[in-house]
PDB file of N, CA, C and O in Angstrom:
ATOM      1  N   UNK A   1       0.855  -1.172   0.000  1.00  0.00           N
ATOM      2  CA  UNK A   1       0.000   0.000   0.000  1.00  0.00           C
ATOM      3  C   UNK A   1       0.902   1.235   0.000  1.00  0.00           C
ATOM      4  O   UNK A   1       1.903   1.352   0.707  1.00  0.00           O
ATOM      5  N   UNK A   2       0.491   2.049  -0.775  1.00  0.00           N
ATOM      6  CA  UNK A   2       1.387   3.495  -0.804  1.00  0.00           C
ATOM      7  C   UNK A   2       1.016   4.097   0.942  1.00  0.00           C
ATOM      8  O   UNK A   2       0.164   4.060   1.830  1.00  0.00           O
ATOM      9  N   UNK A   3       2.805   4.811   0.470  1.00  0.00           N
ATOM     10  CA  UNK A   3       1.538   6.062   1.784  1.00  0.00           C
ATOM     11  C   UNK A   3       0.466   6.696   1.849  1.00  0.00           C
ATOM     12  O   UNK A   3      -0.376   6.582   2.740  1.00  0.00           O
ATOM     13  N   UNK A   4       0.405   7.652   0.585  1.00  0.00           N
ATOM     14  CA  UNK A   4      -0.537   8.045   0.403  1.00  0.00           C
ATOM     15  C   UNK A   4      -2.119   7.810   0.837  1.00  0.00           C
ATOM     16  O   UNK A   4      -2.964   8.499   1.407  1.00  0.00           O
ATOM     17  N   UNK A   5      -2.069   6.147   0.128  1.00  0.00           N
ATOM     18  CA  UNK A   5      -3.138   4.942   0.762  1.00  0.00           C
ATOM     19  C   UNK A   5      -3.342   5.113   2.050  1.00  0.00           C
ATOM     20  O   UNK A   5      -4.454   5.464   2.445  1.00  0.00           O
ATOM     21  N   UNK A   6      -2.172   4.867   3.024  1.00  0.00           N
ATOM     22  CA  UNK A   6      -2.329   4.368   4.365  1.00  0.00           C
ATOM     23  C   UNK A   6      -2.894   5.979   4.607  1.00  0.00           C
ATOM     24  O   UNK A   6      -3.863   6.215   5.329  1.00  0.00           O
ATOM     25  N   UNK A   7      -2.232   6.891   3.985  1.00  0.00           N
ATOM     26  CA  UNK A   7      -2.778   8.135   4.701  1.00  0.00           C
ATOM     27  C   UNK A   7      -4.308   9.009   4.458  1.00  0.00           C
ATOM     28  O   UNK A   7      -4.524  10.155   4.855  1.00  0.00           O
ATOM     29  N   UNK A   8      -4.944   8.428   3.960  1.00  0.00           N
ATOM     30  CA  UNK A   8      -5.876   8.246   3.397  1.00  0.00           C
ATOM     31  C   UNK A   8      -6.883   7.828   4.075  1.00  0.00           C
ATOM     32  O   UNK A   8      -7.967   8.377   4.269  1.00  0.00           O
ATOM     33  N   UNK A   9      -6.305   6.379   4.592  1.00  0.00           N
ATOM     34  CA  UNK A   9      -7.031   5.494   5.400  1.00  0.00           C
ATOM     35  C   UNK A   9      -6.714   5.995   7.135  1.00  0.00           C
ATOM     36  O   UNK A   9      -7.434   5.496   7.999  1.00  0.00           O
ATOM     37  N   UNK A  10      -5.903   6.727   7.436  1.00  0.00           N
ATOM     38  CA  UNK A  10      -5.653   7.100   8.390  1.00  0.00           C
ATOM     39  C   UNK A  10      -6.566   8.225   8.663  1.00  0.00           C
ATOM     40  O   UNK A  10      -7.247   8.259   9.687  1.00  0.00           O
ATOM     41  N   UNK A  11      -6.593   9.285   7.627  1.00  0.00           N
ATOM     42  CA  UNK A  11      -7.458  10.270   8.014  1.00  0.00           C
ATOM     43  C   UNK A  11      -9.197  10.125   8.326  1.00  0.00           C
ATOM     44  O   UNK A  11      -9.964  10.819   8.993  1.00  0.00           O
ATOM     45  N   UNK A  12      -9.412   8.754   7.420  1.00  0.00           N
ATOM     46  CA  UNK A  12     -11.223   7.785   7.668  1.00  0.00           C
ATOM     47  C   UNK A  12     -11.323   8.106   9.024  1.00  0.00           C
ATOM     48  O   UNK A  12     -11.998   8.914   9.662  1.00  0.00           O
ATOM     49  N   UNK A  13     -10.349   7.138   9.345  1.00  0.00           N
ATOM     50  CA  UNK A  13     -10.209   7.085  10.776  1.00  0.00           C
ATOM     51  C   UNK A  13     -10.249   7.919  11.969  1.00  0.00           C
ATOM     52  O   UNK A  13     -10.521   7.622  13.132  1.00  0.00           O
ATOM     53  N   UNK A  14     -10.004   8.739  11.572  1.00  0.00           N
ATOM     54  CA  UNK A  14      -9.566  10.123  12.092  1.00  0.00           C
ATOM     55  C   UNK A  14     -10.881  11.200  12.676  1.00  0.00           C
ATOM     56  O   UNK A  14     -10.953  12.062  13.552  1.00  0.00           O
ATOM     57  N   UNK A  15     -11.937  10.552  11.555  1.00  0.00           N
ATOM     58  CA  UNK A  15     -12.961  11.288  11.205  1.00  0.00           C
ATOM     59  C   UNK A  15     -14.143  10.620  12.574  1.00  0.00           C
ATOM     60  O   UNK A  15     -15.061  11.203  13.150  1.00  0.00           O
ATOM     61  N   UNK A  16     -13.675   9.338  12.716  1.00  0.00           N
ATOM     62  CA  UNK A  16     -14.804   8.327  14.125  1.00  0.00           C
ATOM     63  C   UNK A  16     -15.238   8.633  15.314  1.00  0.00           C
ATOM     64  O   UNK A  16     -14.455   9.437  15.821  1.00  0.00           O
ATOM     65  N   UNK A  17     -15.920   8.436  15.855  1.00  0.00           N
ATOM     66  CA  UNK A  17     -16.326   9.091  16.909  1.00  0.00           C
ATOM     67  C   UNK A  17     -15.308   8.998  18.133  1.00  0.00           C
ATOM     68  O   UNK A  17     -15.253   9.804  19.061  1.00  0.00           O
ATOM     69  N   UNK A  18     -14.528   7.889  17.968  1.00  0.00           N
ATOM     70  CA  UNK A  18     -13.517   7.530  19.190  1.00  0.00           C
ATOM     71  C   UNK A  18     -12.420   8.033  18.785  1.00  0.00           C
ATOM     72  O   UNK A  18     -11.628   8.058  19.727  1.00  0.00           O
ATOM     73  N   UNK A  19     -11.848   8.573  17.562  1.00  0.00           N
ATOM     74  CA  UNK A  19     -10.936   9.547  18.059  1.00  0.00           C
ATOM     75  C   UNK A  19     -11.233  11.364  17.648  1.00  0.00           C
ATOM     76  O   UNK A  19     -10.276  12.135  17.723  1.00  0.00           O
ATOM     77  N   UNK A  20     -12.393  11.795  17.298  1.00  0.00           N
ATOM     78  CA  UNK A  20     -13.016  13.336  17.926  1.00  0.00           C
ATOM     79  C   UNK A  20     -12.434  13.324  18.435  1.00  0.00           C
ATOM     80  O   UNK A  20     -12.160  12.345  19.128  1.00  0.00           O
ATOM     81  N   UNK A  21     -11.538  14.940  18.458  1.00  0.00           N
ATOM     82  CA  UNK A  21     -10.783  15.244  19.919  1.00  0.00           C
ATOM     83  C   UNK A  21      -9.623  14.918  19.868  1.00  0.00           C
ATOM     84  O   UNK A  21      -8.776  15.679  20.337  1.00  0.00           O
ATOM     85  N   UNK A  22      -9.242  13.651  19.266  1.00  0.00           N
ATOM     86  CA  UNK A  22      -7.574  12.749  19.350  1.00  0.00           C
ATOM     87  C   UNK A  22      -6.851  13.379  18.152  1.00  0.00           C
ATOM     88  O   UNK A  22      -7.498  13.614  17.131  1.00  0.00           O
ATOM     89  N   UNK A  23      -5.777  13.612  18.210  1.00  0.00           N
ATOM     90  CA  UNK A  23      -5.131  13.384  17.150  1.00  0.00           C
ATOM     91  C   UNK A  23      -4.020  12.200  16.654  1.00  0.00           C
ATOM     92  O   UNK A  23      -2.912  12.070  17.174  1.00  0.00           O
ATOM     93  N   UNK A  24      -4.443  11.519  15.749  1.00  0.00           N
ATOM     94  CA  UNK A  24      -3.968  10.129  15.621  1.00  0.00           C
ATOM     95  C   UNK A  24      -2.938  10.459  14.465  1.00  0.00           C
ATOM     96  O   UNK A  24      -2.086   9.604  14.223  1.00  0.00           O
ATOM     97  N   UNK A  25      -2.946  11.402  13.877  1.00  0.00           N
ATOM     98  CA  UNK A  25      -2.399  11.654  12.087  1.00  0.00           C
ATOM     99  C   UNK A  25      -0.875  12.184  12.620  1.00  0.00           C
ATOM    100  O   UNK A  25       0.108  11.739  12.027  1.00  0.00           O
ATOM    101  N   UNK A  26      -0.690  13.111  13.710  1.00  0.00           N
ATOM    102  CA  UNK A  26       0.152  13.945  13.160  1.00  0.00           C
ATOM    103  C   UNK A  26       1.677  12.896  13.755  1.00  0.00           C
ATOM    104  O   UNK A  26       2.827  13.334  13.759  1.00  0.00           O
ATOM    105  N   UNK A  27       1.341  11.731  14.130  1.00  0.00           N
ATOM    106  CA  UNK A  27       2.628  10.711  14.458  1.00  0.00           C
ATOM    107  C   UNK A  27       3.164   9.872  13.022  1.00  0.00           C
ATOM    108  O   UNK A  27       4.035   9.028  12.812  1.00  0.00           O
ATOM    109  N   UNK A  28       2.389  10.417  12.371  1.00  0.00           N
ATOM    110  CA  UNK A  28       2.384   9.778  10.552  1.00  0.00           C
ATOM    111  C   UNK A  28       3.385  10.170  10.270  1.00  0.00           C
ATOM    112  O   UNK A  28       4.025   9.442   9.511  1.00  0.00           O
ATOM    113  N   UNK A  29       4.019  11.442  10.698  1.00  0.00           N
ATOM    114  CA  UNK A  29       5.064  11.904   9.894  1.00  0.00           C
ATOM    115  C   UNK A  29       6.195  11.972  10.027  1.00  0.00           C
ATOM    116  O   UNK A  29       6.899  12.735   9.365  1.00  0.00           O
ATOM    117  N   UNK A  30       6.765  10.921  11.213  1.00  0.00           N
ATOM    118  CA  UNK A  30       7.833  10.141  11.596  1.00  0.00           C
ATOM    119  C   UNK A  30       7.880   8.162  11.393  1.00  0.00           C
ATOM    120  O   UNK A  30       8.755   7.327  11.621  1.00  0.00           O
ATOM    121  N   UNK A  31       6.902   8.105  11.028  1.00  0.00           N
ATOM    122  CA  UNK A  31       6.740   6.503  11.122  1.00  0.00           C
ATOM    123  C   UNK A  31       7.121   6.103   9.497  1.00  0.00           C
ATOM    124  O   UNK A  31       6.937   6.618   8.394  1.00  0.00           O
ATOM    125  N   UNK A  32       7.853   4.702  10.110  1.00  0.00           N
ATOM    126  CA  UNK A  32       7.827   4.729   8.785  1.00  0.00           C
ATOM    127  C   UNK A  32       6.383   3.753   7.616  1.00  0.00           C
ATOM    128  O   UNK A  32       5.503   3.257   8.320  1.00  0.00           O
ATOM    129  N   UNK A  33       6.281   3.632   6.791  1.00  0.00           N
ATOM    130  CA  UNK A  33       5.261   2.865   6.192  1.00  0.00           C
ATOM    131  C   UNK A  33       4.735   1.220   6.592  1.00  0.00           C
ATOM    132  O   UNK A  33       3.667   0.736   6.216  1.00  0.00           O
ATOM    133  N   UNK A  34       5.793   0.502   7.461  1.00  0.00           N
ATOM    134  CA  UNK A  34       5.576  -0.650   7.737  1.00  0.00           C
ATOM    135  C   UNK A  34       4.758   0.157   9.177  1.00  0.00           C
ATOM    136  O   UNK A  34       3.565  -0.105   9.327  1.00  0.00           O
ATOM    137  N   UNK A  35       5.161   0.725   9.778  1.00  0.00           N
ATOM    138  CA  UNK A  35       4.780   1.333  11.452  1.00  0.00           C
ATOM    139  C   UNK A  35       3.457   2.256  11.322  1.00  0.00           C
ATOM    140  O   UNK A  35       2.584   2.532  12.144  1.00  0.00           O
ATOM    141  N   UNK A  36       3.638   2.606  10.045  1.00  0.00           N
ATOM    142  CA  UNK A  36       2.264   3.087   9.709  1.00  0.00           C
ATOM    143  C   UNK A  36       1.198   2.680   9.522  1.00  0.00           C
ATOM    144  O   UNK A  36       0.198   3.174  10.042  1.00  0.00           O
ATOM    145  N   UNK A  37       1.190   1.587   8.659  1.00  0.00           N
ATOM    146  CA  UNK A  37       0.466   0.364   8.603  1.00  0.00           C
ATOM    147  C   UNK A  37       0.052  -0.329   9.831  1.00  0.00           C
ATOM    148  O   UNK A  37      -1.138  -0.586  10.010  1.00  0.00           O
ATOM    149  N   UNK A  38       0.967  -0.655  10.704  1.00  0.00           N
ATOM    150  CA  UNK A  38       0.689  -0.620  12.096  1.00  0.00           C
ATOM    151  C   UNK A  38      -0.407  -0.190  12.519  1.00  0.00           C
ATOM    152  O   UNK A  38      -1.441  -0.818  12.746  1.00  0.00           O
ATOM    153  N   UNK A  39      -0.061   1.500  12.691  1.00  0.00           N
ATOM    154  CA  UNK A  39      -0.326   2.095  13.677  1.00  0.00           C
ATOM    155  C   UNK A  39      -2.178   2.168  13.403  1.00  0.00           C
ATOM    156  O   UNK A  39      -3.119   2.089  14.194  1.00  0.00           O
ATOM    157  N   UNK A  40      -2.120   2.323  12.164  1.00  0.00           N
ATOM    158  CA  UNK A  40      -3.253   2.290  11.453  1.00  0.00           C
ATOM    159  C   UNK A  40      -4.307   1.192  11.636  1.00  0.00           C
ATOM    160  O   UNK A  40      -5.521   1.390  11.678  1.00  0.00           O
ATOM    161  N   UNK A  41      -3.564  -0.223  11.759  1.00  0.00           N
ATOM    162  CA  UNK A  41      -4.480  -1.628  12.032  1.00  0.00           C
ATOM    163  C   UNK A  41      -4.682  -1.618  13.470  1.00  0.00           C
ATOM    164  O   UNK A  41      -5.507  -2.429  13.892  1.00  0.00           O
ATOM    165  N   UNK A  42      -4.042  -0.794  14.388  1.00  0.00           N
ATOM    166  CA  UNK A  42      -4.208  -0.608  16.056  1.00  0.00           C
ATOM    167  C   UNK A  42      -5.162   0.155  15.907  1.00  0.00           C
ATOM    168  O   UNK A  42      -6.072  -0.110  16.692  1.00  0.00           O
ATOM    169  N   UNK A  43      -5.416   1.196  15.085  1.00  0.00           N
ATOM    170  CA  UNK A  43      -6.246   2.082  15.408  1.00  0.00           C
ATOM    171  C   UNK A  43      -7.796   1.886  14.964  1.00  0.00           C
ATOM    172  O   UNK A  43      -8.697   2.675  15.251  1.00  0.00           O
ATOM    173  N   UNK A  44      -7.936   0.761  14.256  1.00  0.00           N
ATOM    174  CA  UNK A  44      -8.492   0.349  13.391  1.00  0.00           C
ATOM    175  C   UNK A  44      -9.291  -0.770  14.586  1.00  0.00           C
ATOM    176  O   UNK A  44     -10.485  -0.886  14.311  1.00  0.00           O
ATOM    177  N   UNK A  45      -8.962  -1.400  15.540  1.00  0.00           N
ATOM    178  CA  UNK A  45      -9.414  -2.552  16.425  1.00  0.00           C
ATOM    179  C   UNK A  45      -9.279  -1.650  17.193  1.00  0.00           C
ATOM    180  O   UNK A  45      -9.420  -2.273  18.246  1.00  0.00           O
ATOM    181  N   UNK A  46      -9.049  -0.272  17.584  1.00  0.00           N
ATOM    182  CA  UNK A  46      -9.463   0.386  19.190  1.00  0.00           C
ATOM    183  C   UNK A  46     -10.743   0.731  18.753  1.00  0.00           C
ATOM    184  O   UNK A  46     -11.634   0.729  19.603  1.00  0.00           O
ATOM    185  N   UNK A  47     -11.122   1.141  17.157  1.00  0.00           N
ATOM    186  CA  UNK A  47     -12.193   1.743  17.020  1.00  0.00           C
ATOM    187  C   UNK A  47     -13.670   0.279  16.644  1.00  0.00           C
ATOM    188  O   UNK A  47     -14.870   0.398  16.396  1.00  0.00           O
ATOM    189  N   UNK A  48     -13.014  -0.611  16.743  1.00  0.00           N
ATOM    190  CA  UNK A  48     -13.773  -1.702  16.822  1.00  0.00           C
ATOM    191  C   UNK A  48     -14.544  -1.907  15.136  1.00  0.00           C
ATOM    192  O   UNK A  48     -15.698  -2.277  14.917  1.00  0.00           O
ATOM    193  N   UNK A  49     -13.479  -1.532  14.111  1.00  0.00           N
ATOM    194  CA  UNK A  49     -13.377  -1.760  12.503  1.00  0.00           C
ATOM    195  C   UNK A  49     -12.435  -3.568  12.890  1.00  0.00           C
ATOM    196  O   UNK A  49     -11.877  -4.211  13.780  1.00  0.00           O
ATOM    197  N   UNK A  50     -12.860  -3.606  11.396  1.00  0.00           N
ATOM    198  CA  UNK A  50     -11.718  -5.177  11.380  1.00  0.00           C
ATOM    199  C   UNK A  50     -10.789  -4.214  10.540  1.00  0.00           C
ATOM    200  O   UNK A  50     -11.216  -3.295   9.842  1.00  0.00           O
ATOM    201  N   UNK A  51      -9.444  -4.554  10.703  1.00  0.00           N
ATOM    202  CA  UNK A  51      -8.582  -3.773   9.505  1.00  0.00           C
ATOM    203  C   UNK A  51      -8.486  -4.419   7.667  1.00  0.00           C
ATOM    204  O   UNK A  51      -8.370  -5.553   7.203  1.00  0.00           O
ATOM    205  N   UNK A  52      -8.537  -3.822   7.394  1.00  0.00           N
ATOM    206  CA  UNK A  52      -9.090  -4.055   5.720  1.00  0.00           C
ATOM    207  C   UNK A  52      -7.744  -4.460   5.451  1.00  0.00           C
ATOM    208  O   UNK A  52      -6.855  -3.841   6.037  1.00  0.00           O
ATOM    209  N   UNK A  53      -7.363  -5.595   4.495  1.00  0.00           N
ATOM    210  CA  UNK A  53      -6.668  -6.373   3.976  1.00  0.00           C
ATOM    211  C   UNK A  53      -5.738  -4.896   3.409  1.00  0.00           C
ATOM    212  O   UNK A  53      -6.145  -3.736   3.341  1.00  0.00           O
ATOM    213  N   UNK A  54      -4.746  -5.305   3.152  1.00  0.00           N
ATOM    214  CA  UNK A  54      -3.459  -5.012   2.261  1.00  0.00           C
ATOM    215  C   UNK A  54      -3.766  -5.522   1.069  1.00  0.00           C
ATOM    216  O   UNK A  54      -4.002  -6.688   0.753  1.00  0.00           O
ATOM    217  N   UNK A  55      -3.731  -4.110   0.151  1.00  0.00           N
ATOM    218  CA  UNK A  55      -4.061  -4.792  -1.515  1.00  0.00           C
ATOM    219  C   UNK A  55      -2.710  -5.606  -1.907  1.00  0.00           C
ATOM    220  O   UNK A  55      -2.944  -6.416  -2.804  1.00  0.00           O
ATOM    221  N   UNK A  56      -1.686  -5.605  -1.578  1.00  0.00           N
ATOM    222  CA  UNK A  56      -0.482  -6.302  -1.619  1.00  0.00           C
ATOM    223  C   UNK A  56      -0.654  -8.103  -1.270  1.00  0.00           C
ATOM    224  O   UNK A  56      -0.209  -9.080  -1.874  1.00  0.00           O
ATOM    225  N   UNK A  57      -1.423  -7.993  -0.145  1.00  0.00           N
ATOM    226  CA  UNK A  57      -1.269  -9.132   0.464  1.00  0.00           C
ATOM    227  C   UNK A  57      -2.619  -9.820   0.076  1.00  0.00           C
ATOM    228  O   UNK A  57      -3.005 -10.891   0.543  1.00  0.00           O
ATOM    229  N   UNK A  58      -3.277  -9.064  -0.835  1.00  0.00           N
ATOM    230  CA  UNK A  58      -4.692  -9.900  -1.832  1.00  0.00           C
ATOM    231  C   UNK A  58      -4.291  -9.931  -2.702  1.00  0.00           C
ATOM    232  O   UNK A  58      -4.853 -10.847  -3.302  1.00  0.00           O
ATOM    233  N   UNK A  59      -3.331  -9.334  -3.515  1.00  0.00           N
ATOM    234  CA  UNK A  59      -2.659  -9.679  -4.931  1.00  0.00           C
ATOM    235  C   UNK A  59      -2.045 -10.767  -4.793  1.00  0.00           C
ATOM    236  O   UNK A  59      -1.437 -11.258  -5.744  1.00  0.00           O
TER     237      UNK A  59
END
């Protein structure tokens, strides 16, 4: 997944009712793309989403 992608998908996220208020994005811009991906599938099961496959890892 590009960054772009993950950042993309980071900002969805961003938008949920459980993090209103949080800022989850602005640690994006030290991480690198594997940690991003990460940080993103953590954030993704705090908000009680399943994390959506890696188009990489469905190709």
């Amino acid at each position: 997944m590009t960054r772009i992608s993950l950042l993309e998908r980071l900002k969805e996220i961003q938008k949920m009712p459980r993090y209103q208020g949080r800022d989850i994005t602005t640690i994006s811009s030290v991480l690198s793309n594997q940690a991003l991906a990460k940080h993103i599938e953590v954030c993704e099961q705090a908000a009680g989403l399943a994390p959506r496959p890696d188009k990489k890892a469905a190709a």
